[in-house]
C-alpha beads as a LAMMPS data file, in Angstrom:
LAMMPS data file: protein, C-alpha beads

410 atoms
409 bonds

1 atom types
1 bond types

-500.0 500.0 xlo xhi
-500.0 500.0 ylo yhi
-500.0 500.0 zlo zhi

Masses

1 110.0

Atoms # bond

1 1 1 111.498 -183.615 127.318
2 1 1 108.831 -185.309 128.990
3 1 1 108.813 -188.622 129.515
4 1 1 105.525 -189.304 129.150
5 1 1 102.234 -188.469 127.425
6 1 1 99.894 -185.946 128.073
7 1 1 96.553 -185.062 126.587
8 1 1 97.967 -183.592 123.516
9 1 1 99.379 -186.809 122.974
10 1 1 95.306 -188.022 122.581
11 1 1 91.971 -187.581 120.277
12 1 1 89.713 -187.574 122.710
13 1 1 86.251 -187.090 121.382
14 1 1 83.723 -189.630 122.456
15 1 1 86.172 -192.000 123.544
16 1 1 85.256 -193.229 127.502
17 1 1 88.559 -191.755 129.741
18 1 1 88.721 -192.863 133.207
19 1 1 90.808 -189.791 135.152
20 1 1 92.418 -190.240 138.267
21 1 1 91.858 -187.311 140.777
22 1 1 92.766 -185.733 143.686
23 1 1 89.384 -184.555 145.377
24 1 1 90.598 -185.615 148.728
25 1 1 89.461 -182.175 151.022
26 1 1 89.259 -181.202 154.041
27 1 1 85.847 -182.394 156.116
28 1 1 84.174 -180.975 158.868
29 1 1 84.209 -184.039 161.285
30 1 1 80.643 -183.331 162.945
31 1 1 78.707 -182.290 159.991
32 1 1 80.969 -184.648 157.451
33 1 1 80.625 -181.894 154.600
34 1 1 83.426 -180.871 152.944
35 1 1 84.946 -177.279 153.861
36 1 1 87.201 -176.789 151.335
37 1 1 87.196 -176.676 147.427
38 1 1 90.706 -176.076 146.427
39 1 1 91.594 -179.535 144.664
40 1 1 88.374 -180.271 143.359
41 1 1 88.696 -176.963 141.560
42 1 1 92.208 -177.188 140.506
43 1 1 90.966 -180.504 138.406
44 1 1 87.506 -178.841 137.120
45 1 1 88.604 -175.485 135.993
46 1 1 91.892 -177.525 133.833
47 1 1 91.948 -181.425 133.165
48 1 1 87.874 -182.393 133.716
49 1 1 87.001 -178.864 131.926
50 1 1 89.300 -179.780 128.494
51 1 1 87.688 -183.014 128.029
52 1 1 84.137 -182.241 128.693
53 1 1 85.118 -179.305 126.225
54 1 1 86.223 -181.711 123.762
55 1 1 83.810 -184.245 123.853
56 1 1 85.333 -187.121 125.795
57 1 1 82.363 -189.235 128.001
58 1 1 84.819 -188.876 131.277
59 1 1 84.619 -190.950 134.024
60 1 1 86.200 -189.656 137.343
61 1 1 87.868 -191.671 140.258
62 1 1 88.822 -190.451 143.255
63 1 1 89.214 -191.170 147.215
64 1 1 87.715 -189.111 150.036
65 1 1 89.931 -190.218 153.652
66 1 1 90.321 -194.024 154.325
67 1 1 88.050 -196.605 155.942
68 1 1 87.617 -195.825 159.574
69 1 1 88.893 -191.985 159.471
70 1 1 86.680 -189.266 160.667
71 1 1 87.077 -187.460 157.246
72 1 1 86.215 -190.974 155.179
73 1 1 82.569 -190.165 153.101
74 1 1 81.136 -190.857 149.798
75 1 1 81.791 -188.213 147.066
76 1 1 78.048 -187.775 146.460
77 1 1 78.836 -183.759 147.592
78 1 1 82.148 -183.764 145.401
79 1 1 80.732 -184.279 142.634
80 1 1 77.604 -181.623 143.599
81 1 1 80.621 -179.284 144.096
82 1 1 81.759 -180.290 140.697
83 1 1 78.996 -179.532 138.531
84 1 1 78.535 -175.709 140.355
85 1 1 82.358 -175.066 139.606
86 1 1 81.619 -176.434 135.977
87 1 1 77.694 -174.965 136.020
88 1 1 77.123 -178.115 134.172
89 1 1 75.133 -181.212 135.219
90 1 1 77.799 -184.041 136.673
91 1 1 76.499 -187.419 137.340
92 1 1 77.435 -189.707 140.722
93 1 1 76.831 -193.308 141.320
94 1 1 77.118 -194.697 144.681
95 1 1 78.919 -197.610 142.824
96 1 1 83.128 -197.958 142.507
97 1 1 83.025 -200.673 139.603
98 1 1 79.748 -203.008 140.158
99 1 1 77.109 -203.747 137.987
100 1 1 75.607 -199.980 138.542
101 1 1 79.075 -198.113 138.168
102 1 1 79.439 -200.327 134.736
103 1 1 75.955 -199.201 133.129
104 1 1 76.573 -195.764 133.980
105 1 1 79.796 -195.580 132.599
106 1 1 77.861 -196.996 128.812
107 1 1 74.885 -194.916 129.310
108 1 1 77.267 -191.704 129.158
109 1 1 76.837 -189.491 126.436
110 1 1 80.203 -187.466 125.044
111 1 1 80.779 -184.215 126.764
112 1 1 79.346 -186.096 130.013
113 1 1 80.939 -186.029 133.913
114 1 1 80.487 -189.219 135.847
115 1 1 81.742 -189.369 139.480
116 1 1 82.063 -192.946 140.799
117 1 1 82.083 -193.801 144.250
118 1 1 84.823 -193.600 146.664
119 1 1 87.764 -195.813 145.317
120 1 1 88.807 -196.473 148.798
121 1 1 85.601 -198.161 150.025
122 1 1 87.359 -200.954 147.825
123 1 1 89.584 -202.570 150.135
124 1 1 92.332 -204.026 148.016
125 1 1 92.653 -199.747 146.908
126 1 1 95.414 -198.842 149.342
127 1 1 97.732 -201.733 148.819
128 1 1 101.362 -200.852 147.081
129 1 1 102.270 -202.904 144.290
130 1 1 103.012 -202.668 140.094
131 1 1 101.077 -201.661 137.555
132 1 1 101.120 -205.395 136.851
133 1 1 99.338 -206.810 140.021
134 1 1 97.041 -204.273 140.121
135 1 1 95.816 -204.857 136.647
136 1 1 94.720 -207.958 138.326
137 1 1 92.435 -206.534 140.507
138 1 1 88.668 -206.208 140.724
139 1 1 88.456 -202.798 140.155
140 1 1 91.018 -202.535 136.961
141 1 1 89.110 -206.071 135.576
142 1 1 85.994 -204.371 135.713
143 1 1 86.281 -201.035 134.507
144 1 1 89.591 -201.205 132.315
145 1 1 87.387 -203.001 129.324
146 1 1 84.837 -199.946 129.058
147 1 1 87.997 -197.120 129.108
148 1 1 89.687 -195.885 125.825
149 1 1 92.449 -194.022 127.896
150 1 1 93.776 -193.626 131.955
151 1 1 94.735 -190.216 132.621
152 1 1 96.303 -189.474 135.832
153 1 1 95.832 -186.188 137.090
154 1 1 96.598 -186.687 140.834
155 1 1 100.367 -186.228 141.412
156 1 1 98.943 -185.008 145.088
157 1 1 98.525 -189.324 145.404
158 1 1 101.089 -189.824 143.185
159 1 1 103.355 -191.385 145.990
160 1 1 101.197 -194.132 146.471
161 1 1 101.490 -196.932 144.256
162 1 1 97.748 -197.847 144.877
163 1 1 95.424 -199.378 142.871
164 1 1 93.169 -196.780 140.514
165 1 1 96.853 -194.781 140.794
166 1 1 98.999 -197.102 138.773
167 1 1 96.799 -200.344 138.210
168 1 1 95.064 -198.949 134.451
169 1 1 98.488 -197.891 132.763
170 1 1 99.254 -201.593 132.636
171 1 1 96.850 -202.185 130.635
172 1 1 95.145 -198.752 129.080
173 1 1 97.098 -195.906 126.626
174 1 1 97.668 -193.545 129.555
175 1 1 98.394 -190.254 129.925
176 1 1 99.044 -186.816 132.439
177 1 1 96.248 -184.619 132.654
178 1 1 96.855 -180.879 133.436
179 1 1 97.324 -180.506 136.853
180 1 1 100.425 -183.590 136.882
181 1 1 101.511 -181.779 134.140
182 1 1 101.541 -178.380 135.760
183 1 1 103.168 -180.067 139.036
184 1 1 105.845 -181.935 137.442
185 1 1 107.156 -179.480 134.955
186 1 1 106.838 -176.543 138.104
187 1 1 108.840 -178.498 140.587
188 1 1 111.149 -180.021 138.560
189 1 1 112.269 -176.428 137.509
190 1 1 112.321 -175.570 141.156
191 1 1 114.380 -178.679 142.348
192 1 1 116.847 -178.771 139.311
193 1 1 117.926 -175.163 138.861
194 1 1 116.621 -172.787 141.373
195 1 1 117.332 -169.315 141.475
196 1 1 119.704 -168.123 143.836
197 1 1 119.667 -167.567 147.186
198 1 1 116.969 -170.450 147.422
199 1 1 115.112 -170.800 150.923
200 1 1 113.304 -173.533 152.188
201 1 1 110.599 -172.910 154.578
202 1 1 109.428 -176.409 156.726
203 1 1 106.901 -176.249 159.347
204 1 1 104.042 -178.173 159.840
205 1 1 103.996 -181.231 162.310
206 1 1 105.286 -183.904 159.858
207 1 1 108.602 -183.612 161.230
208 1 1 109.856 -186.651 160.301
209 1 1 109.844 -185.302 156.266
210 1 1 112.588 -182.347 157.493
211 1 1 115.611 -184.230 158.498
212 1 1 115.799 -186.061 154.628
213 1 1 114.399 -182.898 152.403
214 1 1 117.294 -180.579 154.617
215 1 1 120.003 -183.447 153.909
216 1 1 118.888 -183.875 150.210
217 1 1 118.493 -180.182 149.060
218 1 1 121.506 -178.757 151.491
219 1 1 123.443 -181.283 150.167
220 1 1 122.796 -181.518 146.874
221 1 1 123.193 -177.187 146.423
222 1 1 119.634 -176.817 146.379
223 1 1 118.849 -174.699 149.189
224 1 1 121.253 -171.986 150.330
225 1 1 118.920 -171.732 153.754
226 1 1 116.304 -173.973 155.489
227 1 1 114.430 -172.049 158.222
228 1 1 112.186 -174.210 160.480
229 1 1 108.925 -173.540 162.320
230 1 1 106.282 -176.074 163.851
231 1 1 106.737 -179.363 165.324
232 1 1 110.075 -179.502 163.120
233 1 1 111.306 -176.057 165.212
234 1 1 111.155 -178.034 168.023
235 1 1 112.608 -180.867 167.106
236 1 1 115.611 -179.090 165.453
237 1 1 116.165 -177.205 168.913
238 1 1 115.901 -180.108 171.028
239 1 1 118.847 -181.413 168.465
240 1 1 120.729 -178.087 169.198
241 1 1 120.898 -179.327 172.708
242 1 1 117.801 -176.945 173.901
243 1 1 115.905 -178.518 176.902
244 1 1 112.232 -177.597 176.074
245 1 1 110.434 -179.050 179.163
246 1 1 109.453 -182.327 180.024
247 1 1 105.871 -181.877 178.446
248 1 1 107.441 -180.288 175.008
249 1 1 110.052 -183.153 174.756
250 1 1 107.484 -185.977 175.832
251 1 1 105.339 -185.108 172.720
252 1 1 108.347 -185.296 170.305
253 1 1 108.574 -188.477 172.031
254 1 1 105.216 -189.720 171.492
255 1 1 105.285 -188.478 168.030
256 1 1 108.365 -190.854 167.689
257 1 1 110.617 -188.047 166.537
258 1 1 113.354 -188.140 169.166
259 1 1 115.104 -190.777 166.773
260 1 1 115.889 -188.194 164.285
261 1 1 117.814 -185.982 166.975
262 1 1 121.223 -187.640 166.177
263 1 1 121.215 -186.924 162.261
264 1 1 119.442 -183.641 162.744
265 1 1 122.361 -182.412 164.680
266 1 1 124.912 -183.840 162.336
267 1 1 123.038 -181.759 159.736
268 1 1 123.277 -178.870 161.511
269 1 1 127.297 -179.417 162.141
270 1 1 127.553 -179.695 158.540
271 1 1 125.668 -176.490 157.096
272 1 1 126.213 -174.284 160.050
273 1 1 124.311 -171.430 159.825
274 1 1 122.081 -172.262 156.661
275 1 1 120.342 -174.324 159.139
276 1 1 117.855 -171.387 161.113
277 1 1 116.343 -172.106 163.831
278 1 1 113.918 -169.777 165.956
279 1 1 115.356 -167.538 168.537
280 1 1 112.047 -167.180 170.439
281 1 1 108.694 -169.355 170.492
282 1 1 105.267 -168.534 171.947
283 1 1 103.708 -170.069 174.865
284 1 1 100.564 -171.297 175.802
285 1 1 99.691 -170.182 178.884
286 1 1 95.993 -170.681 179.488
287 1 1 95.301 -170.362 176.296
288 1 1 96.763 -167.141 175.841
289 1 1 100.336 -166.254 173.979
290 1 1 103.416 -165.223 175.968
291 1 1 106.729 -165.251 173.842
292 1 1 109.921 -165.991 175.534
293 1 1 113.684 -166.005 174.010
294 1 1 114.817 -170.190 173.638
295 1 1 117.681 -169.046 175.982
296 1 1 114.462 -168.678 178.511
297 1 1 113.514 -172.295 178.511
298 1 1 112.498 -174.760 179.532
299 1 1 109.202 -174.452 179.838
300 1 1 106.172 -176.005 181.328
301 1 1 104.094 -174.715 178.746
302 1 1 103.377 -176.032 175.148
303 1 1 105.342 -173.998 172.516
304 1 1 102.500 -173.455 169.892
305 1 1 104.126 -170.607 167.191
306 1 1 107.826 -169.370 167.000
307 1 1 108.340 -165.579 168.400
308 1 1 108.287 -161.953 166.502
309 1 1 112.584 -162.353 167.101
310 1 1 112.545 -165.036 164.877
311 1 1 110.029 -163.691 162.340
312 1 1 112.226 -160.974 161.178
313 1 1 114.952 -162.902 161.368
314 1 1 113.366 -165.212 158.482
315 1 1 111.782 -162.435 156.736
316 1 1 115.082 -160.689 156.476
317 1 1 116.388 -163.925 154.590
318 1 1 113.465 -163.852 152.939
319 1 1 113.068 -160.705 151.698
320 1 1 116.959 -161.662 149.313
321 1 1 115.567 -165.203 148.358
322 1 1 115.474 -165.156 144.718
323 1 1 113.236 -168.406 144.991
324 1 1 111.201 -169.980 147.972
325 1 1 109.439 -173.878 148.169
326 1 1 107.312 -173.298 151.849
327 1 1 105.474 -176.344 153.171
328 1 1 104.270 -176.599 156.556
329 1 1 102.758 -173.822 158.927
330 1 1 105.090 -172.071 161.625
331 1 1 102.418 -172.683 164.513
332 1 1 99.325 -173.924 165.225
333 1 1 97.912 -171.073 163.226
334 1 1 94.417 -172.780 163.509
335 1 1 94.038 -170.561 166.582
336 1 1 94.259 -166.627 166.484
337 1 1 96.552 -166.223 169.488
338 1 1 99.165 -168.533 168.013
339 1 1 98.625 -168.085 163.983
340 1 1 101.014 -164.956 164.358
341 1 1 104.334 -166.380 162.871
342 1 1 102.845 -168.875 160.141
343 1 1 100.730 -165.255 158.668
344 1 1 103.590 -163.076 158.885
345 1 1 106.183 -165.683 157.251
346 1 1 103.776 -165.970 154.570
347 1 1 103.357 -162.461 154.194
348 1 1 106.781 -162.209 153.610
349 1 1 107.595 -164.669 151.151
350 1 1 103.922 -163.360 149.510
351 1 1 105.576 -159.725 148.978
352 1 1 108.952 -160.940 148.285
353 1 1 109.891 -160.275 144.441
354 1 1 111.320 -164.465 144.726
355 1 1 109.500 -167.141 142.718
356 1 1 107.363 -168.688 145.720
357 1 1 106.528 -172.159 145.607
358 1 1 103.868 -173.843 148.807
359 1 1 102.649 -177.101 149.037
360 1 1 100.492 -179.201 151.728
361 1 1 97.138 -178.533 153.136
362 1 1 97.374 -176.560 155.627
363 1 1 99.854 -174.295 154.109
364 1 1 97.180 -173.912 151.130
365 1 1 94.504 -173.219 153.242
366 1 1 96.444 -170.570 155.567
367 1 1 97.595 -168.907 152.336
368 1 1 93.754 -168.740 151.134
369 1 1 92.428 -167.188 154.981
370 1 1 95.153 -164.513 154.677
371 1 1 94.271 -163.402 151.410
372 1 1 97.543 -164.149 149.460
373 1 1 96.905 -166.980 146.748
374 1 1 97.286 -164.611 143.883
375 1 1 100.913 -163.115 145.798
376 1 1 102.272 -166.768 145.673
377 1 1 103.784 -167.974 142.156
378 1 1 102.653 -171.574 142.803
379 1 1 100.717 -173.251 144.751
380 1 1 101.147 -176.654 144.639
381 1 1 98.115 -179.467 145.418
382 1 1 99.996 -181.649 147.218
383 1 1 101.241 -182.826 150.591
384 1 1 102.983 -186.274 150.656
385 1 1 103.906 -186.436 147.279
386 1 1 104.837 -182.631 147.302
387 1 1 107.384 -183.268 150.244
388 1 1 109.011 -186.983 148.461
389 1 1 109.460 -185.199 145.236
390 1 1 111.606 -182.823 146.883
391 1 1 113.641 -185.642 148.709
392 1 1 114.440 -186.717 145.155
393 1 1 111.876 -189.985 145.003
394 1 1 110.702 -191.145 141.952
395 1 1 106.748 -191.329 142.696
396 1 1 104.879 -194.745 141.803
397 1 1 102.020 -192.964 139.934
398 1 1 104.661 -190.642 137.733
399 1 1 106.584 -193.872 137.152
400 1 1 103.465 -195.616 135.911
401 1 1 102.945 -193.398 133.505
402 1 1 106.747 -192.492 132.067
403 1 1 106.258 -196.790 131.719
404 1 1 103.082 -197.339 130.302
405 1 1 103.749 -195.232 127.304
406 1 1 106.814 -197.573 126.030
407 1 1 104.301 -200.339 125.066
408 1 1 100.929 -198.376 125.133
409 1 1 99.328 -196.875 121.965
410 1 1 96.103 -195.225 121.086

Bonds

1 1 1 2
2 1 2 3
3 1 3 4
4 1 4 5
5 1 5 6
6 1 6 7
7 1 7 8
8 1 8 9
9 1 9 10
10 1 10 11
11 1 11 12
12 1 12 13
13 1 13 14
14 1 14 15
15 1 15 16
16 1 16 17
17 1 17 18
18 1 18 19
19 1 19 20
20 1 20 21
21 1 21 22
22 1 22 23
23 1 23 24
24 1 24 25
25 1 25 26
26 1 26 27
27 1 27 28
28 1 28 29
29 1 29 30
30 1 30 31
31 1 31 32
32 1 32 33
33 1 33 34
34 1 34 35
35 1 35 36
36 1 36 37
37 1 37 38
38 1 38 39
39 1 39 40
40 1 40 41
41 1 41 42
42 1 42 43
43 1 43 44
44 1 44 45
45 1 45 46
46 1 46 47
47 1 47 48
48 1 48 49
49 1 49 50
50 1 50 51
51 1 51 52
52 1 52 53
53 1 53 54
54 1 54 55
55 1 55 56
56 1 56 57
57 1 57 58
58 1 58 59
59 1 59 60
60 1 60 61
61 1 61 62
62 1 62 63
63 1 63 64
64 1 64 65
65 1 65 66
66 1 66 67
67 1 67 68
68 1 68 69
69 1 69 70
70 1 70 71
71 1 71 72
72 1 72 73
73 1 73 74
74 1 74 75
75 1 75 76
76 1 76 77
77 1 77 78
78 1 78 79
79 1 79 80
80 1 80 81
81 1 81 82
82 1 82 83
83 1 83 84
84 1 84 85
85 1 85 86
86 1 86 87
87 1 87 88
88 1 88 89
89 1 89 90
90 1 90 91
91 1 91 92
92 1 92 93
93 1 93 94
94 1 94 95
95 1 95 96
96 1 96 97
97 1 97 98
98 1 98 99
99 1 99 100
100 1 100 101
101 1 101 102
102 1 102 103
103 1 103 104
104 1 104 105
105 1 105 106
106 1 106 107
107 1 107 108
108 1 108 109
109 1 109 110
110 1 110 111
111 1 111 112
112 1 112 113
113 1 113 114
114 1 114 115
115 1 115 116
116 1 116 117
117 1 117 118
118 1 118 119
119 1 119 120
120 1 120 121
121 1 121 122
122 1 122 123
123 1 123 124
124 1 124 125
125 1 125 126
126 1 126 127
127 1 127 128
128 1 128 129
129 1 129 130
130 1 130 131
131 1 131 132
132 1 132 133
133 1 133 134
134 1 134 135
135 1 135 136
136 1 136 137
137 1 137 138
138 1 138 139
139 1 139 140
140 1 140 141
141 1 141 142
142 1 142 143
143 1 143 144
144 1 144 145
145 1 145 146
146 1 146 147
147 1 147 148
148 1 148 149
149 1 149 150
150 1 150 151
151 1 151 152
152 1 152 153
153 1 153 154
154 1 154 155
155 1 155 156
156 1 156 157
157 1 157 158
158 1 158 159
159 1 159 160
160 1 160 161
161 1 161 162
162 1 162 163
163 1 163 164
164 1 164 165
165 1 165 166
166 1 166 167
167 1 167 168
168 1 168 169
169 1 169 170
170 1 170 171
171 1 171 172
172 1 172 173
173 1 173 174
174 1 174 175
175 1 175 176
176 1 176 177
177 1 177 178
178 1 178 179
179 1 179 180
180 1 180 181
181 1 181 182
182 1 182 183
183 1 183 184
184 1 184 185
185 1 185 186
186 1 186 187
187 1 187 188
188 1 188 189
189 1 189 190
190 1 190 191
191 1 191 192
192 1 192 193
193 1 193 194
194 1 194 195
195 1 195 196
196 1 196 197
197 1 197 198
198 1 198 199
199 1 199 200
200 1 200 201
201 1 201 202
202 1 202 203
203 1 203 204
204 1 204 205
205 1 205 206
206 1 206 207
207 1 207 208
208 1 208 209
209 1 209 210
210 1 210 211
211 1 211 212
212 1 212 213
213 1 213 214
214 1 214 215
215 1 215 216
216 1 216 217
217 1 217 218
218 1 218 219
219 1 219 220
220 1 220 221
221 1 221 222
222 1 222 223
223 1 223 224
224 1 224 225
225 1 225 226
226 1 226 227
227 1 227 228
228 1 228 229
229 1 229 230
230 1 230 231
231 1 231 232
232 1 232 233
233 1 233 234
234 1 234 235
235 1 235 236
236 1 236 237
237 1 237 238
238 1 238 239
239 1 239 240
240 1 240 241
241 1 241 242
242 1 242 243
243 1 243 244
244 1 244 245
245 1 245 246
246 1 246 247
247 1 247 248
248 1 248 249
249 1 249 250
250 1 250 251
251 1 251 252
252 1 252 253
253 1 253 254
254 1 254 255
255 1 255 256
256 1 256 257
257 1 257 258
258 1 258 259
259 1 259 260
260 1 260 261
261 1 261 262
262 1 262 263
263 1 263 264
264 1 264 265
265 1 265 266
266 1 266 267
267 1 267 268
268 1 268 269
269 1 269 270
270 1 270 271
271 1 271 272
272 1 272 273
273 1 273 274
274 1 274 275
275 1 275 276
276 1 276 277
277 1 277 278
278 1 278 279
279 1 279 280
280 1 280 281
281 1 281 282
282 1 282 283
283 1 283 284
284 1 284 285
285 1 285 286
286 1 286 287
287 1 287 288
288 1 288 289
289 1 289 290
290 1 290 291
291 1 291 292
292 1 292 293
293 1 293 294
294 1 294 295
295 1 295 296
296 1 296 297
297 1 297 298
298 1 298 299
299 1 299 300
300 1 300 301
301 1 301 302
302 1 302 303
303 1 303 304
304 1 304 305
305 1 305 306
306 1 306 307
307 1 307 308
308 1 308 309
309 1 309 310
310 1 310 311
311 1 311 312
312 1 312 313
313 1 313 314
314 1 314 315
315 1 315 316
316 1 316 317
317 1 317 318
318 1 318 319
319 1 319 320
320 1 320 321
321 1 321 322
322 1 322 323
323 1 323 324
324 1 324 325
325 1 325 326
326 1 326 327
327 1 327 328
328 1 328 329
329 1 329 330
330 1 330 331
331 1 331 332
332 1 332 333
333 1 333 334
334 1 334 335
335 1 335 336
336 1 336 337
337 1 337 338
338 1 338 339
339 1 339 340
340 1 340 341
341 1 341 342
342 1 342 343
343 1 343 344
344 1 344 345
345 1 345 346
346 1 346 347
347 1 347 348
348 1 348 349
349 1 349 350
350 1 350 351
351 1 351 352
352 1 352 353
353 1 353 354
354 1 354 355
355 1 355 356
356 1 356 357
357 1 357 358
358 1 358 359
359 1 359 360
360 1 360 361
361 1 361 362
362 1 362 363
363 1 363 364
364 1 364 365
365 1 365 366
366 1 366 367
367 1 367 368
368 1 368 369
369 1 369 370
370 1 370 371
371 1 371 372
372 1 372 373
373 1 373 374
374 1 374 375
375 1 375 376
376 1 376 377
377 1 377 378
378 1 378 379
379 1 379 380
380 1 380 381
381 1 381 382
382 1 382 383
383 1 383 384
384 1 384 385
385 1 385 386
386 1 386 387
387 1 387 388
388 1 388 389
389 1 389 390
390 1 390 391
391 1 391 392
392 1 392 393
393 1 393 394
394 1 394 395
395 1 395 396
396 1 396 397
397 1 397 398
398 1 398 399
399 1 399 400
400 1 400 401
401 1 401 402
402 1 402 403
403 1 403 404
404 1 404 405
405 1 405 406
406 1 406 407
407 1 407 408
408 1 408 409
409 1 409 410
């Protein structure tokens, strides 16, 4: 049983609910417009859909990058993108919780969408830190007072213990919208009783997430294989004791990866062979792919995608997986010559009869350019809080709400 409330928990009609969201998308860095819809969607067509449906005057709050990134811009076009997903009329103010933000938020009539402004172009928003000393804060001071309810619909922040995450079930009834909902009850199942043989594909280039997830879920019983592409392929070799060129093993280096080596290849001593790593990689050779067996390097050339070899050799443990959590790309499947082994893996978990679980955004977004969202059980929205989940983390935003509803009432 859940520990805490949702939106059936609520009466909803006409009463002012702020809802935390995840609109955070990818942005084209020259033209600064957003290129994909998948979260914003995710929240319109469940959580933001119900309670304009029901009558609630709903105020949204989200982020957009931070201060000083490339992708950081108001959500003026989020909330265009909003109203066309909802064909309804959604209203934005350039305004997080000033005087403007505050008469909007009274002027809104029930059924109504309001977008605020960018949370994080407050800059106490992305400090960590309770429920309790965020109450304190500008933005909870000023907006708190007009809210009947806080629902938190963003598990993809919901490993941050920021401000608009945590700081309004301190002081406001709060509750899970859909989307938490839908994440929490899907990966709990997956974490605390997977079907067996469980696989856990990890690519991507957050490496440093693959040493703890492997330890946790291989030790634990979770996962009966991990099989490893990207960045954390490379990494995992070098641990085997593969020399993969000065240039490969520099950029582990820079990435500040190197450190893990040591407990990667304990890992690997422990589990054996449920540890896979690839047998062959592709090259890039003047920008063109040439795959060579690992017992072939090292190389002078970047390794950019794992080899055909070591595709079947994970779709063959694929294809007996009863269930599958993938997060991370096998390549850097961006570019045609190298997104070979990220599209086939995905393919194969995709036609596999397993229950399929992916998470993080570039996994999401290769899954939608193949063509294969409706062949995977469940896609997840999140990255971060995806991958800490599965390390068995209680996240600050799920706390947050599991406490606010021991003293909260409606």
């Amino acid at each position: 049983m859940a520990k805490y409330k949702t939106l059936d928990d609520f009466q909803v009609k006409d009463k002012v609910v702020l809802v935390r969201v995840d609109f955070n998308s990818e942005i084209d860095p020259n033209t600064k417009k957003v290129t994909s819809d998948v979260r914003i969607k995710a929240h319109a067509e469940t959580t933001l859909k119900e309670l304009a449906e029901k009558g609630a005057r709903t105020v949204v709050l989200a982020h957009q990058g931070r201060k000083g990134d490339a992708d950081y811009t108001p959500l003026k076009q989020h909330a265009e993108i909003l109203g066309k997903i909802l064909k309804c009329p959604v209203q934005y103010v350039d305004d997080t919780f000033g005087e403007k933000a505050k008469k909007a938020v009274k002027a809104l009539k029930s059924g109504g969408i309001l977008v605020l402004e960018n949370v994080r172009s407050f800059d106490g928003e992305t400090k960590n830190g309770t429920p309790e000393q965020h109450a304190k804060t500008e933005l909870v001071q000023a907006l708190a007072p007009l809210a009947d309810l806080f629902v938190n619909d963003a598990f993809a922040a919901a490993h941050r213990g920021h401000v608009s995450m945590v700081g309004f079930t301190a002081v406001l009834p709060s509750a899970a919208g859909r989307i938490m909902e839908r994440e929490l009850k899907s990966l709990a199942k997956e974490l605390e009783k997977p079907e067996k043989p469980c696989v856990y594909v990890m690519g991507g280039a957050k490496a440093d997430d693959s040493l703890e997830i492997s330890k946790y879920v291989l030790g634990n019983g979770i996962a009966d294989y991990v099989l490893v592409g990207g960045v954390t392929s490379q990494l995992f070799l070098a641990a085997k004791g593969v020399d993969l060129g000065k240039g490969n093993m520099a950029f582990l280096e820079k990435k500040e990866l190197t450190g893990l080596i040591p407990g990667i290849k304990a890992l690997m001593k422990q589990f054996k062979d449920k540890v896979q790593v690839p047998v062959d990689v592709a090259l890039d050779v003047k920008g063109k792919r040439k795959e060579i067996s690992v017992d072939k390097l090292p190389t002078e050339y970047s390794i950019f995608d794992i080899g055909a070899k070591t595709v079947k050799k994970y779709a063959d443990i694929i294809i007996d997986a009863k269930s599958i959590v993938v997060s991370g790309p096998m390549g850097v499947y961006e570019n045609e010559e190298f997104n070979y082994g990220t599209k086939k893996v995905l393919e194969a978990i995709a036609n596999s009869k397993a229950f399929s679980l992916a998470g993080g955004g570039n996994t999401i977004a290769a899954i939608e350019e193949y063509g294969l969202t409706r062949k995977i059980c469940y896609i997840s929205t999140a990255g971060g809080a995806l991958i800490e989940f599965l390390m068995g983390k209680k996240l600050p935003g799920v706390v947050a709400l599991e406490n606010a509803v021991k003293s909260k009432k409606i």
